[in-house]
C-alpha positions as semicolon CSV with decimal commas, in nm:
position;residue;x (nm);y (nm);z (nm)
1;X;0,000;0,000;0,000
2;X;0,121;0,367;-0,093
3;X;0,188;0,618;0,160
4;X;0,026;0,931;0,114
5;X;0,257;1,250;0,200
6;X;0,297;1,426;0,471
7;X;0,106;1,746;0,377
8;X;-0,214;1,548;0,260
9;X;-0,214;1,418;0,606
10;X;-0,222;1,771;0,769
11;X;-0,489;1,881;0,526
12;X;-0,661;1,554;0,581
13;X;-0,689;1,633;0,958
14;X;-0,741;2,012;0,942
15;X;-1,051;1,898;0,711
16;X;-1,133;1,651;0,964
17;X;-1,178;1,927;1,243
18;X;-1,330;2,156;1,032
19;X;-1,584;1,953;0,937
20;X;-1,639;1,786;1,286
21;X;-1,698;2,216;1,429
22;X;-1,932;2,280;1,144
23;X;-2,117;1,945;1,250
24;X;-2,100;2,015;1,599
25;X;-2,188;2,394;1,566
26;X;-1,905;2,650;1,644
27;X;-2,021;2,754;2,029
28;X;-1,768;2,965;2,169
29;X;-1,658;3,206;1,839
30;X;-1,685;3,568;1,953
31;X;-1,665;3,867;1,691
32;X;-1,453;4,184;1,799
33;X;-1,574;4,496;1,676
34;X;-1,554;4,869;1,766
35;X;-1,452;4,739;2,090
36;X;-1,765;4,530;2,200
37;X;-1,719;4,145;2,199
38;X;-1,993;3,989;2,009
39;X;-2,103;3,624;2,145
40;X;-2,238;3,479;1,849
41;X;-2,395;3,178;2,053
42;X;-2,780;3,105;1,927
43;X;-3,021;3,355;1,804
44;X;-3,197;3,314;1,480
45;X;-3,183;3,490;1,121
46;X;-3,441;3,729;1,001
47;X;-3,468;3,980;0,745
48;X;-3,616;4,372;0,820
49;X;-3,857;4,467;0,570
50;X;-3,859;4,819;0,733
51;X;-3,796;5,039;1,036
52;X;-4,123;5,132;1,214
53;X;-3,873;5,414;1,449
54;X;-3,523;5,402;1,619
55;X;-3,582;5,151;1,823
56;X;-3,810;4,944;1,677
57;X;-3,835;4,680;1,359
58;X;-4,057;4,504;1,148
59;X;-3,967;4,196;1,023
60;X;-4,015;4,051;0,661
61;X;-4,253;3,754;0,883
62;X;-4,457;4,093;1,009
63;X;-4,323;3,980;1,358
64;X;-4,208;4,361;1,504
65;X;-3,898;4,357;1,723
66;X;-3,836;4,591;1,951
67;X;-3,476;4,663;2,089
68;X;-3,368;4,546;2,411
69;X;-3,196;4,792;2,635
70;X;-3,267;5,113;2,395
71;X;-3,480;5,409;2,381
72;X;-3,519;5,668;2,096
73;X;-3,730;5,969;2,089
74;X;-4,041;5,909;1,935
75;X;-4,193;5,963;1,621
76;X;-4,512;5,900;1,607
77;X;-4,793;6,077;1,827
78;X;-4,869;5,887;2,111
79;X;-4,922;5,854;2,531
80;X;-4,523;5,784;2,549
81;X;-4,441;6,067;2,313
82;X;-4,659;6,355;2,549
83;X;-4,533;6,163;2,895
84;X;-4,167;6,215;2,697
85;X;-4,277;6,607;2,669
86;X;-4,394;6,664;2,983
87;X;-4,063;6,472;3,122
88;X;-3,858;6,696;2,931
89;X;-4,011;6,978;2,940
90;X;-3,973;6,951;2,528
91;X;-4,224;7,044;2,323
92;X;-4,375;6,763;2,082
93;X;-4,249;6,883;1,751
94;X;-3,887;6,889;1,874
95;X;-3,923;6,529;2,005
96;X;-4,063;6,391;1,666
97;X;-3,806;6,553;1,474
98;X;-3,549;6,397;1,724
99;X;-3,705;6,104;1,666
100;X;-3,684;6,113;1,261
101;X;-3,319;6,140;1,310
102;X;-3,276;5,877;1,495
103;X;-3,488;5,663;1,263
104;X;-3,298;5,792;0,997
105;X;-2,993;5,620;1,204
106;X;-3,123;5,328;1,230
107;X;-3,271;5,300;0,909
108;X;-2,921;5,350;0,738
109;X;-2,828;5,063;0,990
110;X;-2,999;4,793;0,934
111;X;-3,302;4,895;0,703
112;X;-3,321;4,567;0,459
113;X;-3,080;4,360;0,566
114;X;-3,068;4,004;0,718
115;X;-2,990;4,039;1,074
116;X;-2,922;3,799;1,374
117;X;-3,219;3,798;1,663
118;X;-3,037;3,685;1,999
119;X;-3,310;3,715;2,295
120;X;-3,226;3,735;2,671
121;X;-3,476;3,668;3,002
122;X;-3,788;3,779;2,860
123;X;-3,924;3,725;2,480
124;X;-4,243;3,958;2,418
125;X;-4,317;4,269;2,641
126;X;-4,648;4,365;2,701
127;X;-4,787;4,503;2,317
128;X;-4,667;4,140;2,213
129;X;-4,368;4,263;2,053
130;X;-4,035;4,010;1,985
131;X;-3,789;4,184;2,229
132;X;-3,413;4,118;2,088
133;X;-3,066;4,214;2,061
134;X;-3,024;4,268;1,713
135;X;-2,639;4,196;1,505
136;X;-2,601;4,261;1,182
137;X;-2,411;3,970;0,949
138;X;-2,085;4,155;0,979
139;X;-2,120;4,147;1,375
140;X;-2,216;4,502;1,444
141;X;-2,468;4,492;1,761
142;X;-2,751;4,753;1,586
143;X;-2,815;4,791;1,993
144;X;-2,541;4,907;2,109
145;X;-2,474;5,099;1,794
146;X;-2,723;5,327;1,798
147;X;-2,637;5,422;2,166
148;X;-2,239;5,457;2,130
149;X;-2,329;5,717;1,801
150;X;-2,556;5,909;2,040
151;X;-2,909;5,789;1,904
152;X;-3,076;5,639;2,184
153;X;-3,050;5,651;2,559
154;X;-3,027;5,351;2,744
155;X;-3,352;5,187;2,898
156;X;-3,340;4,865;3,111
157;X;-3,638;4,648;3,213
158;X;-3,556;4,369;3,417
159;X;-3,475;4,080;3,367
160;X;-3,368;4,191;3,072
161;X;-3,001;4,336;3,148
162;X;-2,730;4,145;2,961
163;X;-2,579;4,439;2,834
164;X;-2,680;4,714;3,034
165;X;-2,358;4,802;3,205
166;X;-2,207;4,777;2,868
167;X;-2,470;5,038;2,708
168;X;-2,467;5,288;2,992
169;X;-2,093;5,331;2,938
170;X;-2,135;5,400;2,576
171;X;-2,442;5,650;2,705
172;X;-2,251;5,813;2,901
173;X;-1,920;5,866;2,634
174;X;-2,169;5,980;2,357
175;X;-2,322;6,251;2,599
176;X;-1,994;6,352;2,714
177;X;-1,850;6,364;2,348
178;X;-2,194;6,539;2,224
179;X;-2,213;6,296;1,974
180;X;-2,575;6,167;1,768
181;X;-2,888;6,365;1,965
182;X;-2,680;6,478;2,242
183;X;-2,533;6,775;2,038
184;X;-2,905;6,884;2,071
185;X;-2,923;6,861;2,436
């Protein structure tokens, strides 16, 4: 019997692995990017068909997603958008056109494009809506993006708090660097 060389042997058993991770699913690969380590553990694949506001998706199955751990200003006329104005002392107009630019944000984001869903304690909140941390298929986290560019403040709801030291860190260096909405404030 022939004996194969060396090198095929290395290839042989670098296939051998590569194929046995791909079988076995790759748990443990993290993404780096813009400093945030991306787990890339579970979650599922959708696609957005549109952005209903900054913080907020709808999905090409209709199913809308809203983000985990992130608050924009609103846009459309509603009982959050006057409590915002009376919190603020900001009159309604000023809010919704806040609120358009942040949209805009995350429109230029993520609008049509095939994201990961990764979900933490709690699935639905109370309107029914899919409540996720959204990554992009190059690894951005659309969360924590829209917060570290100064587009959303940070809003936690237990149990939901897997990233919230992480966010109010990038809160607090986008309102100290005036950067996104905060150049309004």
């Amino acid at each position: 019997m022939k004996r194969l060389p060396k090198e095929f042997k290395y290839i042989q058993s670098i296939a051998l692995v590569l194929a046995a991770l791909i079988f076995l699913g790759v748990r443990n690969l993290h993404f780096y990017n813009n400093k945030t380590t991306i787990d890339v553990r579970g979650g599922e694949y959708s696609y957005v068909a549109r952005v209903v506001d900054g913080d907020t998706l709808k999905m090409a199955d209709n199913e809308r997603v809203r983000l985990i751990g992130v608050d924009t200003p609103e846009l459309h006329y509603s009982e959050k958008l006057l409590r915002d104005s009376r919190k603020t002392g900001k009159d309604v107009k000023t809010i919704q056109a806040l609120g358009a630019k942040a949209t805009e944000f995350t429109k230029d984001l993520c609008d049509h494009k095939r994201v990961r869903l990764e979900y933490d304690i709690v699935r639905r909140d109370k309107y029914g809506r899919l409540l996720a941390y959204v990554y992009l298929e190059d690894g951005t986290f659309v969360n924590s993006k829209i917060i570290e560019e100064g587009y959303g403040q940070v809003m936690t709801i237990p149990p939901n708090v897997k990233h919230a030291d992480h966010f109010k860190k990038l809160e607090r260096q986008a309102r100290d660097g005036k950067k996104g909405l905060w150049k309004f404030n």
